[in-house]
Structures are given as C-alpha cells and as structure tokens.
SEKE-117847 format. One record per atom (N, C-alpha, C, O): x, y, z. Coordinates in steps of 0.02 Angstrom, whole numbers, plus 50000, padded with zeros to 5 digits. Each point is the difference from the previous one (the first is absolute). Example, Ala and Ser with C-alpha at 12.3 -4.5 7.8 and 13.67 -1.06 7.14 Angstrom:
BEGIN
506604971650390;499555005950000;500455006050000;500524999950033;499305005449931;500425005950003;499615005550037;500255005550008;
END
This chain:
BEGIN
500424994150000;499585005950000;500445006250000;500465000650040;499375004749907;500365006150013;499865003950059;499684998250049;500565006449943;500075005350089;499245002149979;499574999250043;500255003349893;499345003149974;499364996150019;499455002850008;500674989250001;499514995750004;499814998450065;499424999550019;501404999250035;499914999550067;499585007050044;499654998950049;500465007349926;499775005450015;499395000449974;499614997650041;500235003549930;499044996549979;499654994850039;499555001550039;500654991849952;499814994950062;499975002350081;499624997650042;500915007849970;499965002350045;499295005050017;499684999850052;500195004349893;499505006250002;499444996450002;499525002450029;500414991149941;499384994749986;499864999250078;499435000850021;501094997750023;499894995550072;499645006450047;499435000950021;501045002249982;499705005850025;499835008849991;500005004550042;499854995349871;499645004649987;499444999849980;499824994349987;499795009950002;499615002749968;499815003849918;500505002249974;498984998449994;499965003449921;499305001750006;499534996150007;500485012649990;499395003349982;499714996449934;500394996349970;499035004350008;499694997149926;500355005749958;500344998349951;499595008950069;500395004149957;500664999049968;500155000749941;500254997650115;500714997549988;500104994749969;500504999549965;498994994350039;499784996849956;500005001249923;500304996149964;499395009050012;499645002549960;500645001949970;500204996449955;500275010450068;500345001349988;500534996849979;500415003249967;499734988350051;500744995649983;499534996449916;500204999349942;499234999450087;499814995249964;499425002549955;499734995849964;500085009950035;499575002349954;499965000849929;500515001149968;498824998649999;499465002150040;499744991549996;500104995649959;499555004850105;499784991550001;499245003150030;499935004750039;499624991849934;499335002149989;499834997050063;500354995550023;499045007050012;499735001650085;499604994050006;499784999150057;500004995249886;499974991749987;500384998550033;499894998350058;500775001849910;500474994249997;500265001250071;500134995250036;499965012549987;500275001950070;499614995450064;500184996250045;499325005949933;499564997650038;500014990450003;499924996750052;500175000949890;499994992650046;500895000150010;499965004250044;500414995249953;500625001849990;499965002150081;500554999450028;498885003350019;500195002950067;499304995650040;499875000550060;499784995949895;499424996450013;499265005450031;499494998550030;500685005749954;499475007050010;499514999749931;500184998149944;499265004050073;499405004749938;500425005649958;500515001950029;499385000949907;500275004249961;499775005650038;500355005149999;498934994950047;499835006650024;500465000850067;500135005950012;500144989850029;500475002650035;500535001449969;500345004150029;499924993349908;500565006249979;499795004349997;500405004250023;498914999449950;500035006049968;499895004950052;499965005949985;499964991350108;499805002450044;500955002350031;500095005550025;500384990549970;500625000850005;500275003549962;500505003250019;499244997449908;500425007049963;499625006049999;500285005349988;498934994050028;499605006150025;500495006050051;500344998850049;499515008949911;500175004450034;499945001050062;499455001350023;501404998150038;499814997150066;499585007650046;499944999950061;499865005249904;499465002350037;499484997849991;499595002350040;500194994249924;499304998649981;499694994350039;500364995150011;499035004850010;499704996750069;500084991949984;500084996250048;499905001049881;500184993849991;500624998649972;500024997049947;500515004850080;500704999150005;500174994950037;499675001150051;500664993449960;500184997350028;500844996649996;500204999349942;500194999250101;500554996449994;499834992650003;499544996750025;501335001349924;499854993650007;500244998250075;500335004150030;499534990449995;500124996950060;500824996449978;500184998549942;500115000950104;500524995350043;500204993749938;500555000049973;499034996050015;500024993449997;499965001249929;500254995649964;499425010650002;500095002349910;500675001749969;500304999449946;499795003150122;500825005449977;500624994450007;500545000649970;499294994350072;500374993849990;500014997149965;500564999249976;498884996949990;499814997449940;500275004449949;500474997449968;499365008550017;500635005249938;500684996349982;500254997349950;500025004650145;500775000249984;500124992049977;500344998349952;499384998350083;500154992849981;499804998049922;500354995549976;499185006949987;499724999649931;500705005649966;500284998449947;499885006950085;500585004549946;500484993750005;500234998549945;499984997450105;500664996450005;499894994549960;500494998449967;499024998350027;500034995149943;500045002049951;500454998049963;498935008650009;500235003849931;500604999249975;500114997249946;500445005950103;500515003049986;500614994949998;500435000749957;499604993150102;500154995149994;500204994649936;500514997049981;498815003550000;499934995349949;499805001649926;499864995549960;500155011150025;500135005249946;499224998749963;499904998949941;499595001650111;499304999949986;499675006450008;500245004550035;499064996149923;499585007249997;499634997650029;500084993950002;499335008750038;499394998750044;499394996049938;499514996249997;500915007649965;499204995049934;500404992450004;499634995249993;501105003450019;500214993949974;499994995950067;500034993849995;499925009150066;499964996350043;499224996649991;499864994249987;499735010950023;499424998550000;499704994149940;499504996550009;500895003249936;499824993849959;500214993650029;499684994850006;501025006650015;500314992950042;499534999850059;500104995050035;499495008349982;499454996650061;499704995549962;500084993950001;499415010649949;499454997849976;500104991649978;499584995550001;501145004249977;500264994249966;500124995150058;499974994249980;500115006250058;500134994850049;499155000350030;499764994349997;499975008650018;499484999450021;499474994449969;499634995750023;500585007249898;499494996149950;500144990950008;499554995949990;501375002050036;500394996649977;499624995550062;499894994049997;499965009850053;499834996350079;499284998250011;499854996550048;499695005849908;499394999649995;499724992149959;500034999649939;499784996150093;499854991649970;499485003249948;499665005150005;500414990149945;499465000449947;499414993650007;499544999649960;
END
C-alpha cells in the first residue's frame, strides 16, 4: 500500500465526508444514486443539500458521513466511479438471488 492509500484507510477508520465533499471529489453523482449509495430516500438528500437556513434543512447523521468516507476509499482504492460500484452491487446481488 502507498503512503496515499494507508492515509485514506486511515480517514475511512476514523473520519468522516460531508455529501457535499462528496459531491465535490466525485461529482456530479445524481441524489438516486447518493442516496442508495448512503441507503437514504433521494428526498433526504435534497433535505441535506437544501439551503441550511431553510426550515427543512437537515444534516446528514454520523453513520452517513462514515459510510462517504468508507465508499470515497473504495472508489479511490480500487479506481471505481459511484455508477461502477453501484453496478458491481447490482451484479452480485442478481448473482445471489436463486432462480
């Protein structure tokens, strides 16, 4: 592992990633894909990028901003886009499902 990779794994363990900052490494990734990608509704993204004066503003919680950093470290890891991870779900999913 490079110094670049061990230092990421590190930010994964114990950091955190706004959806913005999100947005910003990995954009633009549509408020769908964010959303299962953080296992949330598209309307709680749009309640997390809602203007934070506005009465339905909300942050993401704890356990989102973890899920981020740990989803940027595989991204980045394994030289994947959030659309390509998300197919390698769908594909194993389909693969695990009996016919």
């Amino acid at each position: 592992m490079s110094q670049e990779e061990v230092e990421a794994f590190a930010n994964w363990l114990w950091g955190r990633m706004h959806p913005q900052d999100f947005q910003i490494v990995w954009g633009p990734v549509r408020y769908e894909l964010l959303g299962l990608l953080c296992g949330v509704s598209k309307s709680t993204i749009q309640h997390w990028f809602s203007d934070p004066r506005s009465p339905s503003h909300r942050e993401p919680g704890d356990k989102h901003q973890r899920m981020l950093v740990l989803i940027d470290w595989l991204l980045s890891t394994f030289k994947l886009t959030p659309e390509d991870l998300l197919a390698q779900f769908e594909l194993y999913q389909q693969q695990q499902t009996p016919e």
